[in-house]
C-alpha positions as a Markdown table, in Angstrom:
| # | Residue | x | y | z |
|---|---|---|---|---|
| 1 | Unk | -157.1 | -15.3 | -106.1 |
| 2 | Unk | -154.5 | -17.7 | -105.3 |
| 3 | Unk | -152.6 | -20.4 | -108.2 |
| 4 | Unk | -151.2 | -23.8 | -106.8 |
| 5 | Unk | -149.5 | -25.8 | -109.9 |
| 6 | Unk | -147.5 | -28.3 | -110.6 |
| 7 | Unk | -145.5 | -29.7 | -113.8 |
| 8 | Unk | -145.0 | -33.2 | -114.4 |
| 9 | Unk | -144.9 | -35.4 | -118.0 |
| 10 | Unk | -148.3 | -37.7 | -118.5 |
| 11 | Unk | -146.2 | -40.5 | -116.4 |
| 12 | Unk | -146.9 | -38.4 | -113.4 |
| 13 | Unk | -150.1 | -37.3 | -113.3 |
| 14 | Unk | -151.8 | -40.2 | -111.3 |
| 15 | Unk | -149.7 | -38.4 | -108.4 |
| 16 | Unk | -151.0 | -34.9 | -110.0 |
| 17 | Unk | -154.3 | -36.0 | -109.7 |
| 18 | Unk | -153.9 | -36.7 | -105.9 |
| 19 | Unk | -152.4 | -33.1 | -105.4 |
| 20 | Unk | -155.4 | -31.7 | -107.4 |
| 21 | Unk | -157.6 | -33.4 | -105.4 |
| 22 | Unk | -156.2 | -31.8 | -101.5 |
| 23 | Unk | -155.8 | -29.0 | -103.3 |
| 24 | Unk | -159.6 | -28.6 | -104.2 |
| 25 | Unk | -160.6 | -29.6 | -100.3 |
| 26 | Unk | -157.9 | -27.6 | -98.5 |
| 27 | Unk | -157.4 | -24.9 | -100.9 |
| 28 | Unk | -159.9 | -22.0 | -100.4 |
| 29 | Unk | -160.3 | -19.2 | -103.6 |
| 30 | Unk | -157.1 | -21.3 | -105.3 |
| 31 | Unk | -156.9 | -21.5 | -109.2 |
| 32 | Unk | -154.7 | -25.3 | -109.5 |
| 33 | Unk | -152.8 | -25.8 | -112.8 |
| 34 | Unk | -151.2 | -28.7 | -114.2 |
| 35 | Unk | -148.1 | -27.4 | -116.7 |
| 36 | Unk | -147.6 | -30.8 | -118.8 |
| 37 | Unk | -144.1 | -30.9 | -119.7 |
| 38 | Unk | -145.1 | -33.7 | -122.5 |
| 39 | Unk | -147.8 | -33.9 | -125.4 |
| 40 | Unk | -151.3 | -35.1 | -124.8 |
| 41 | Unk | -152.2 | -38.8 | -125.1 |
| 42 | Unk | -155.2 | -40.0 | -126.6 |
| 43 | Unk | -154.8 | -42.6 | -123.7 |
| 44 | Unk | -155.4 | -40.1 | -121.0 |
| 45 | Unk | -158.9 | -38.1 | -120.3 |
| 46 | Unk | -157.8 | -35.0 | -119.3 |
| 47 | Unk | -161.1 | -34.0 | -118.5 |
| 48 | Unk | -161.0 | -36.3 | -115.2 |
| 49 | Unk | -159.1 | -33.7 | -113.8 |
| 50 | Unk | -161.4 | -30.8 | -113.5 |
| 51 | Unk | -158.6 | -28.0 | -113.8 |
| 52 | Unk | -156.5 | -26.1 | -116.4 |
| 53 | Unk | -154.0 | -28.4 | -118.0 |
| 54 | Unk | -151.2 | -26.3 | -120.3 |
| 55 | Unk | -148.8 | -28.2 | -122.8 |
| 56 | Unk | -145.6 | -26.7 | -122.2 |
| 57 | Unk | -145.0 | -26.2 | -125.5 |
| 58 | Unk | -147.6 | -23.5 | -125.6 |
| 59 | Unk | -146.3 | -21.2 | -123.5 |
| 60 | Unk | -144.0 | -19.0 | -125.6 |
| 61 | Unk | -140.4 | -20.4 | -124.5 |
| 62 | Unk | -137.8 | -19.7 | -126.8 |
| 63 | Unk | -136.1 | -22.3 | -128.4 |
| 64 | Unk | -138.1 | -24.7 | -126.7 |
| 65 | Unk | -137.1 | -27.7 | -128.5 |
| 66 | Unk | -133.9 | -27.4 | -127.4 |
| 67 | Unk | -134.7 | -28.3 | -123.7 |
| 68 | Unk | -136.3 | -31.8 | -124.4 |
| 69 | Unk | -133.4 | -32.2 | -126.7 |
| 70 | Unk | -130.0 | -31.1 | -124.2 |
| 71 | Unk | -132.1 | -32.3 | -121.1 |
| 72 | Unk | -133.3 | -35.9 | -119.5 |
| 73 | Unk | -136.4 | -35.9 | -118.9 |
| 74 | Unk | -136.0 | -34.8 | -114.9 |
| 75 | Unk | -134.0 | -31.7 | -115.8 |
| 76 | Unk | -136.3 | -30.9 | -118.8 |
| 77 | Unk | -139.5 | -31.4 | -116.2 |
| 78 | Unk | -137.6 | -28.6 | -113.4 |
| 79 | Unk | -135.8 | -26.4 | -116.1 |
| 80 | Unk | -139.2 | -24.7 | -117.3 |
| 81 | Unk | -140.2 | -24.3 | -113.6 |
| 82 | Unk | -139.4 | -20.6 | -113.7 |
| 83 | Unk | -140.7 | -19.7 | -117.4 |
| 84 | Unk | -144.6 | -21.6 | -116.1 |
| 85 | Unk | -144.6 | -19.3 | -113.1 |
| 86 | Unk | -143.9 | -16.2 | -115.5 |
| 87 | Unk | -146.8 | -17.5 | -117.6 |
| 88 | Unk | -149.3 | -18.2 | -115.4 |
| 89 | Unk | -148.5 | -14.8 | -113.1 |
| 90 | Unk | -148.5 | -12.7 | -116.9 |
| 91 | Unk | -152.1 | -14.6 | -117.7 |
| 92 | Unk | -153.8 | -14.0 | -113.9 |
| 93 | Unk | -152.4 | -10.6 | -112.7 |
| 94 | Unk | -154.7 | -10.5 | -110.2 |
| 95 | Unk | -152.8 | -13.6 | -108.4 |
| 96 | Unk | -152.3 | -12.8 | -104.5 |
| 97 | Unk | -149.6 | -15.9 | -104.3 |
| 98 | Unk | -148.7 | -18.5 | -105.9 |
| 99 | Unk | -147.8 | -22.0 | -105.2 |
| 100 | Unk | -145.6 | -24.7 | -107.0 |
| 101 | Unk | -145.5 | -28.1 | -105.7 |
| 102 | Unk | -144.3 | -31.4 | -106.8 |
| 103 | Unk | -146.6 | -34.2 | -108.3 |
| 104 | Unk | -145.8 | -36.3 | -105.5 |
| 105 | Unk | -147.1 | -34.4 | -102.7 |
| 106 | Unk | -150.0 | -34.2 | -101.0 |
| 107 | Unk | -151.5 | -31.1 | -99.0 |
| 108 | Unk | -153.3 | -32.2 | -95.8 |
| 109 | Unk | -154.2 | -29.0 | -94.1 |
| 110 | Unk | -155.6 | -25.7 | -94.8 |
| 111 | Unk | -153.0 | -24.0 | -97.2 |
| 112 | Unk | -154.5 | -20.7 | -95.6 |
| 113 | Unk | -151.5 | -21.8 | -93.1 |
| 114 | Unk | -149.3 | -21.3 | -95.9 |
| 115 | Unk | -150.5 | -18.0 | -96.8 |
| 116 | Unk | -150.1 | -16.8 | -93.3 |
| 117 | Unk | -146.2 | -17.2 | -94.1 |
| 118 | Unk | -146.4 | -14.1 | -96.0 |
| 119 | Unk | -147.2 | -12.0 | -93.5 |
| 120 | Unk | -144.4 | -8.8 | -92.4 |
| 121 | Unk | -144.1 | -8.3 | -96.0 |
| 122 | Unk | -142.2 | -11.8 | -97.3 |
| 123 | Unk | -142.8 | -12.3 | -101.0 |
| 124 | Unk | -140.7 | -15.6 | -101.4 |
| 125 | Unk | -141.4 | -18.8 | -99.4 |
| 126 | Unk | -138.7 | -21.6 | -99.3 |
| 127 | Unk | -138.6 | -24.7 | -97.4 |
| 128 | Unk | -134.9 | -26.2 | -96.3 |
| 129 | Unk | -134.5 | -29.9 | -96.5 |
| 130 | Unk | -133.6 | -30.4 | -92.7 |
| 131 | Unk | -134.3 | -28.2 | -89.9 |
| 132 | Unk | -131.6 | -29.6 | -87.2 |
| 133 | Unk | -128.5 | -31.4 | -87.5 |
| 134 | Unk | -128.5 | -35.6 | -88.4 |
| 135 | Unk | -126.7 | -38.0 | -86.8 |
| 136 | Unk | -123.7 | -39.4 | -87.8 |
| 137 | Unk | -124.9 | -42.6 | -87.7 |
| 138 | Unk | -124.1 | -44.6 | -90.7 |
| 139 | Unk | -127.3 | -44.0 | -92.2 |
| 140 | Unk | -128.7 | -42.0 | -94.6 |
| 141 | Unk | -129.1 | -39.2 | -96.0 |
| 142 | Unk | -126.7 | -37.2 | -93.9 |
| 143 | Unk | -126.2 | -33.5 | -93.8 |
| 144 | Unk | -123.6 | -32.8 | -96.6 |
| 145 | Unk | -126.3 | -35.1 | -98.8 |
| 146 | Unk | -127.8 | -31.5 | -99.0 |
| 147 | Unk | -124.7 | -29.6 | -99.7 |
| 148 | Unk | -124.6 | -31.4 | -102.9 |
| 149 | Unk | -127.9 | -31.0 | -103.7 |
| 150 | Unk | -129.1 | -27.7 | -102.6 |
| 151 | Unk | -130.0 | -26.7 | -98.6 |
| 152 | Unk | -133.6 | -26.1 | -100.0 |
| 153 | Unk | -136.0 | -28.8 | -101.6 |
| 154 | Unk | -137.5 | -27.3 | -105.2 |
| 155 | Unk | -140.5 | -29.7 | -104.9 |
| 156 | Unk | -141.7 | -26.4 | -103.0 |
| 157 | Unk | -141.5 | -22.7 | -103.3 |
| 158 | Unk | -144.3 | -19.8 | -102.8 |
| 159 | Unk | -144.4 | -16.7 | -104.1 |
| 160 | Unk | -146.5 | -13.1 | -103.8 |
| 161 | Unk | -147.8 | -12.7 | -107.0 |
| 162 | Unk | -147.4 | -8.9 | -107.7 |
| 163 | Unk | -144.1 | -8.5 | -106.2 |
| 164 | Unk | -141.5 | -6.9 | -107.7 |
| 165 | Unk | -139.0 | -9.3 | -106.0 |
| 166 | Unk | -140.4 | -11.9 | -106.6 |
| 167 | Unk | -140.2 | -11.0 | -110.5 |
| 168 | Unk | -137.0 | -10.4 | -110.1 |
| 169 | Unk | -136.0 | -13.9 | -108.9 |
| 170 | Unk | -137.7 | -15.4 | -111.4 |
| 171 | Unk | -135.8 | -13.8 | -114.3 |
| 172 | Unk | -132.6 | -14.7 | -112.9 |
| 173 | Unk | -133.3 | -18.5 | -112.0 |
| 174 | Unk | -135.1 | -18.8 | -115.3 |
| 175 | Unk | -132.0 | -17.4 | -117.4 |
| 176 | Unk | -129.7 | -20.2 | -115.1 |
| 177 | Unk | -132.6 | -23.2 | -115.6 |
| 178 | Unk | -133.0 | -22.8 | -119.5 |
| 179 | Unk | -129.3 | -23.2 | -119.6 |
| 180 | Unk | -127.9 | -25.1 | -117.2 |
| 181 | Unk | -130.3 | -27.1 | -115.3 |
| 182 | Unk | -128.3 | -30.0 | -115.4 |
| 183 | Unk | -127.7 | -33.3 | -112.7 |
| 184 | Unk | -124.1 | -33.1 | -112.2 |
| 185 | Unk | -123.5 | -32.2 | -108.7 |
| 186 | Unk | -119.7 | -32.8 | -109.0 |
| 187 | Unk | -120.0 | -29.4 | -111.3 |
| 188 | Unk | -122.1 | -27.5 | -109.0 |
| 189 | Unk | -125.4 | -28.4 | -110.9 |
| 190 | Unk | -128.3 | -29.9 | -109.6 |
| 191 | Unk | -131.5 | -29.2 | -111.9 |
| 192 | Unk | -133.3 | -25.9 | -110.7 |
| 193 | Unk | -132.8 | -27.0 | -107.0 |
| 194 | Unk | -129.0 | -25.9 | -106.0 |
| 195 | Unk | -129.7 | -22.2 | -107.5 |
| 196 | Unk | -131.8 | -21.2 | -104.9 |
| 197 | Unk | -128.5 | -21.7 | -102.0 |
| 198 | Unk | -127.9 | -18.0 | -103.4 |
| 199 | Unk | -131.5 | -16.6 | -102.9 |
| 200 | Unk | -131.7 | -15.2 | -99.5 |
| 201 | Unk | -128.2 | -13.6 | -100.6 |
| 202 | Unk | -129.1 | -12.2 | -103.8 |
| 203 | Unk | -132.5 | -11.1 | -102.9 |
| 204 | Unk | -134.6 | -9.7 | -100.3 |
| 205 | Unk | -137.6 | -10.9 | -98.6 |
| 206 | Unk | -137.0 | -14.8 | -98.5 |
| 207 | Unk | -138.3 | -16.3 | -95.9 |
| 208 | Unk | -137.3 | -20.0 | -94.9 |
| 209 | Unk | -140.1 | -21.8 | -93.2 |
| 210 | Unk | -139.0 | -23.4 | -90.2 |
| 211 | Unk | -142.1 | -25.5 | -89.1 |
| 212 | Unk | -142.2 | -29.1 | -89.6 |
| 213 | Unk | -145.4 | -29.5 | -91.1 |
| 214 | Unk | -144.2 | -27.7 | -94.0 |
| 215 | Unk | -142.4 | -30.5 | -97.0 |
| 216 | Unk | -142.0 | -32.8 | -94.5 |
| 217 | Unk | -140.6 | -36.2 | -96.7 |
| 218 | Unk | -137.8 | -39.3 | -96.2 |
| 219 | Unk | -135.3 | -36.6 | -95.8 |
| 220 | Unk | -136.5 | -35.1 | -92.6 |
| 221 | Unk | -137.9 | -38.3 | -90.8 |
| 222 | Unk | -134.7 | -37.4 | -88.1 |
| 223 | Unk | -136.7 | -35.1 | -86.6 |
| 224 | Unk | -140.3 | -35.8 | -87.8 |
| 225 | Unk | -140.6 | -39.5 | -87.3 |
| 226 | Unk | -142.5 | -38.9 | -84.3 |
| 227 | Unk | -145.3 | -37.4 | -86.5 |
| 228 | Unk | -149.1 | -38.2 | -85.0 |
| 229 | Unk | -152.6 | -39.4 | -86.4 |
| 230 | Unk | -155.4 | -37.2 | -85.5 |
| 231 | Unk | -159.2 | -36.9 | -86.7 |
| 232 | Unk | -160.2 | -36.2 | -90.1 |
| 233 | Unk | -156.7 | -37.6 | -91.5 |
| 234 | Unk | -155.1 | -35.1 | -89.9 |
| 235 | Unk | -151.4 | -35.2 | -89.0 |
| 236 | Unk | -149.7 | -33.3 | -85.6 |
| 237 | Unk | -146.2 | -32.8 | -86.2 |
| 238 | Unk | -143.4 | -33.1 | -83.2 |
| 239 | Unk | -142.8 | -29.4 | -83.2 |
| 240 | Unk | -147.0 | -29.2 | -82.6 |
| 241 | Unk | -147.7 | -27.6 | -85.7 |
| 242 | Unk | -150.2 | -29.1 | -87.9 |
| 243 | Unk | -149.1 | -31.4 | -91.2 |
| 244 | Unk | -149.8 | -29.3 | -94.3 |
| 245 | Unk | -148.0 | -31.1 | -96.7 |
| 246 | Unk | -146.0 | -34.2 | -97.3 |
| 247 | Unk | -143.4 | -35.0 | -100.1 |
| 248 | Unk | -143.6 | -38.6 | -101.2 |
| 249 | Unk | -140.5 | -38.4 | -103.4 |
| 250 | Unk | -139.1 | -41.7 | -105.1 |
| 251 | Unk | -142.4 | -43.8 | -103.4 |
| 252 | Unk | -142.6 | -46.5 | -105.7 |
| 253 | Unk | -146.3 | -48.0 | -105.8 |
| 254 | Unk | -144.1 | -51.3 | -107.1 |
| 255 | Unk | -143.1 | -52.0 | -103.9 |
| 256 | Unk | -145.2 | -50.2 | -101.2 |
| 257 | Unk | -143.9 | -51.1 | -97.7 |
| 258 | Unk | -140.4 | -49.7 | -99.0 |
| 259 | Unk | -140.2 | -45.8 | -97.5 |
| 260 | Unk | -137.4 | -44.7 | -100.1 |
| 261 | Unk | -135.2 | -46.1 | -102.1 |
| 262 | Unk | -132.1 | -43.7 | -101.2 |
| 263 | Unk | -133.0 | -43.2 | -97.3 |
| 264 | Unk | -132.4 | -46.4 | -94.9 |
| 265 | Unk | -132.6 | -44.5 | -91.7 |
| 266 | Unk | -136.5 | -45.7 | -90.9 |
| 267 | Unk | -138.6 | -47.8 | -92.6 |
| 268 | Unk | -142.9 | -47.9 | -92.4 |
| 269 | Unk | -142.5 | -49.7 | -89.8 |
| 270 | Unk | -140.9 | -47.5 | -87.5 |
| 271 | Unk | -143.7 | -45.4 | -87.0 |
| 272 | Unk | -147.8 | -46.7 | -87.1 |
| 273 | Unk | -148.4 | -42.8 | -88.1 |
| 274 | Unk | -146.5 | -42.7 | -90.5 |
| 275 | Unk | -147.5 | -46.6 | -92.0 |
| 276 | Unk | -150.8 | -44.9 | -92.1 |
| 277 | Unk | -150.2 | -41.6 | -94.4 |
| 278 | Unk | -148.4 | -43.8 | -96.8 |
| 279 | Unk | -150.9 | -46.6 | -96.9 |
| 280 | Unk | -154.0 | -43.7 | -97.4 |
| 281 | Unk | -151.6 | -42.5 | -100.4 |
| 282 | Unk | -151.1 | -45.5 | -102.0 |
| 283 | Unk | -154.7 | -46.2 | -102.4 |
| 284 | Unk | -155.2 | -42.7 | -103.5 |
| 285 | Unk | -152.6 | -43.5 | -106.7 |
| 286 | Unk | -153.8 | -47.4 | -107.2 |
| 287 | Unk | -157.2 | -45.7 | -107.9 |
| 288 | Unk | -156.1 | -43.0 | -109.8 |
| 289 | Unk | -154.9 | -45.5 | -112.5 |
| 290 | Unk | -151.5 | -45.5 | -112.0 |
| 291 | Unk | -150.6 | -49.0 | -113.1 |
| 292 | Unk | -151.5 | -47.8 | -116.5 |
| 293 | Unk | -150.5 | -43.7 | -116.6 |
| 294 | Unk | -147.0 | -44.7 | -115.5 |
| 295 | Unk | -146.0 | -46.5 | -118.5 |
| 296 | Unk | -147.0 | -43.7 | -121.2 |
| 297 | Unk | -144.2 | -42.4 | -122.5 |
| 298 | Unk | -143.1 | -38.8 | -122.7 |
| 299 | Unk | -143.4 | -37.8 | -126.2 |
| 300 | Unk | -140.5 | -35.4 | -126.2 |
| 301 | Unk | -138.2 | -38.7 | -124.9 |
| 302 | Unk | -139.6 | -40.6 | -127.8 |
| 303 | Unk | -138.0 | -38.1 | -130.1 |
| 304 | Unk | -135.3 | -37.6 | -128.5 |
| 305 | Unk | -135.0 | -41.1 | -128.7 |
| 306 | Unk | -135.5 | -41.0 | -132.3 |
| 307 | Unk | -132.7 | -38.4 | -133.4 |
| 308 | Unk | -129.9 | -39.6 | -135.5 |
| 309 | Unk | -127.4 | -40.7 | -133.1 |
| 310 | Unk | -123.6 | -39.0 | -133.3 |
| 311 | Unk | -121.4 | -41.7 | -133.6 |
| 312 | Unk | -118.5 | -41.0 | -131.2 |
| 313 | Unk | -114.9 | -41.3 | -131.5 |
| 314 | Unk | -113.2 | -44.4 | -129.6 |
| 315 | Unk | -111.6 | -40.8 | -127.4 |
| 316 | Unk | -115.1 | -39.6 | -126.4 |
| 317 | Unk | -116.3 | -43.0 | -125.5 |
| 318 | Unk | -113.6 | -43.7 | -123.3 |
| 319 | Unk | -113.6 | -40.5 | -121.6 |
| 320 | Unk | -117.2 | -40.5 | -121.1 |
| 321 | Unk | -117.2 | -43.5 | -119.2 |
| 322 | Unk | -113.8 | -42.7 | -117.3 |
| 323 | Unk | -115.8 | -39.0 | -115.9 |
| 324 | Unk | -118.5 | -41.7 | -115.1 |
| 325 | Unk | -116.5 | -43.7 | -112.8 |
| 326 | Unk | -114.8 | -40.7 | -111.2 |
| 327 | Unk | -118.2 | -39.6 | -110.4 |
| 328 | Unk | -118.6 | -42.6 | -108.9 |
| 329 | Unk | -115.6 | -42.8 | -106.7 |
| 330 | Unk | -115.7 | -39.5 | -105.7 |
| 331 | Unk | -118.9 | -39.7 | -104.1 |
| 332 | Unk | -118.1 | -43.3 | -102.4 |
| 333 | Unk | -114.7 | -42.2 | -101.2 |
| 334 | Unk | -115.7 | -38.7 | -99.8 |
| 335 | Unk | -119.6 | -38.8 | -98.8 |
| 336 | Unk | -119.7 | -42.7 | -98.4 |
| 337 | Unk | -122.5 | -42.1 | -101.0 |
| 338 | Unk | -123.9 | -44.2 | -103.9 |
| 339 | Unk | -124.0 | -41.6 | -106.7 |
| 340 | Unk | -127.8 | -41.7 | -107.9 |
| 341 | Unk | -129.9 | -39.7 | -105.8 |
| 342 | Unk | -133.1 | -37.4 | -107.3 |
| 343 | Unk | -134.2 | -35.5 | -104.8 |
């Protein structure tokens, strides 16, 4: 058996549902999971979604109160990443390999593909946000985008089940995610994304996946803009291999015909293909209610919300907002880069 899963807070899971739903046509013998990193609503019908659903909460974290309370709600959703893998690989032992994969992405091929990645004895899959270099062009993203943010893209990573190795890695990045899975590139941080730079150092057995149809997303459009329609809603990538998944991070169902918000290199336009996949996804979230599901609230930012609030010293204000605005200019002055990008 096989486990493809995903975490996300009830916000998310119109895009969860669309995942679930390649999953079940192009997933052969896989278990899917949703990990809810939120409470269940009495406005949601879980049963809709026709697979295991686990409150986070329930999983045997320590100190798990603690996250939602130190994290936003973006690091709190990536800093359990490594503890739900632990939990699901310690309650199916049997698992061959096992798949996370944002809410926002879609698979569109066989993920048998993906399984044939593990072949010569890999037991951990990554995918790297770019596969050649990018213009310097005045547009963006650019290439040290991703030194800031880590050379691999989280929304992705597979790994053999019973391996040792693998086992390994995950104790390590969950010790670093539980504390410090923070957004503050200028310290090094950057959620549970930036970690894995040191994994093909620190451990053996990493393969990175250098075939386009693998995560391909706004990021990568350099070099996979010239994607192609085929039968069946199939997808031919540039490099000729087939399009097995695509990432549609910060797609905003708001506003439809933009691509990204933090990419201006293409545009929908650009590419009929392309137009296509996103139009096909957008229906796929107007009908899984998203209108509504985006505006529930995550229970755990309600209480945060609801904590008694420190009042600060007239000191910590001012040098709260003066770190703020270095931020700021740091990453306009050196990268030519507005400071507010969630990979």
């Amino acid at each position: 058996m096989n486990i493809a899963f995903t975490i996300c807070s009830n916000n998310y899971l119109a895009q969860a549902k669309v995942l679930r739903n390649s999953i079940n046509k192009y997933g052969e013998n896989f278990k899917f999971v949703i990990g809810l990193c939120d409470e269940k609503s009495d406005e949601i019908d879980y049963s809709s979604f026709q697979c295991e659903i686990v409150e986070m909460k329930d999983i045997g974290i320590k100190n798990f109160d603690d996250l939602w309370m130190k994290y936003d709600i973006i690091e709190f959703n990536t800093s359990v990443k490594a503890s739900f893998f632990k939990y699901l690989l310690s309650k199916n032992p049997n698992t061959e390999f096992i798949y996370y994969f944002d809410p926002d992405i879609e698979i569109l091929d066989q993920l048998s593909i993906l399984n044939a990645e593990f072949e010569n004895n890999v037991d951990i899959l990554l995918t790297p946000h770019i596969l050649s270099s990018i213009p310097l062009d005045g547009y963006k993203p650019v290439e040290n985008t991703f030194l800031n943010f880590g050379i691999y893209n989280l929304g992705f990573i597979g790994l053999r089940g019973y391996s040792e190795n693998a086992k390994n890695l995950l104790d390590w990045w969950e010790e670093r995610l539980l504390s410090l899975c923070y957004n503050q590139p200028e310290k090094g941080l950057f959620v549970d994304q930036i970690w894995m730079n040191f994994s093909p150092i620190f451990f053996k057995k990493v393969k990175v996946l250098n075939k386009m149809g693998y995560n391909a997303a706004p990021w990568n459009l350099h070099e996979r803009i010239g994607l192609i329609a085929a039968e069946n809603n199939k997808y031919l990538m540039p490099d000729n291999s087939p399009l097995v998944f695509y990432h549609f991070s910060n797609f905003k169902y708001k506003n439809p015909e933009t691509l990204a918000k933090y990419y201006d290199r293409y545009s929908l336009e650009n590419s009929n293909s392309l137009k296509k996949l996103y139009q096909n996804y957008y229906q796929k979230i107007i009908e899984n209610d998203i209108e509504r599901i985006s505006k529930i609230d995550c229970k755990y930012v309600i209480l945060k919300n609801d904590l008694p609030k420190k009042s600060k010293s007239f000191y910590e204000i001012l040098k709260s907002n003066f770190n703020n605005l270095l931020k700021i200019i740091y990453y306009k002055i050196r990268y030519n880069y507005n400071y507010e990008p969630k990979l």
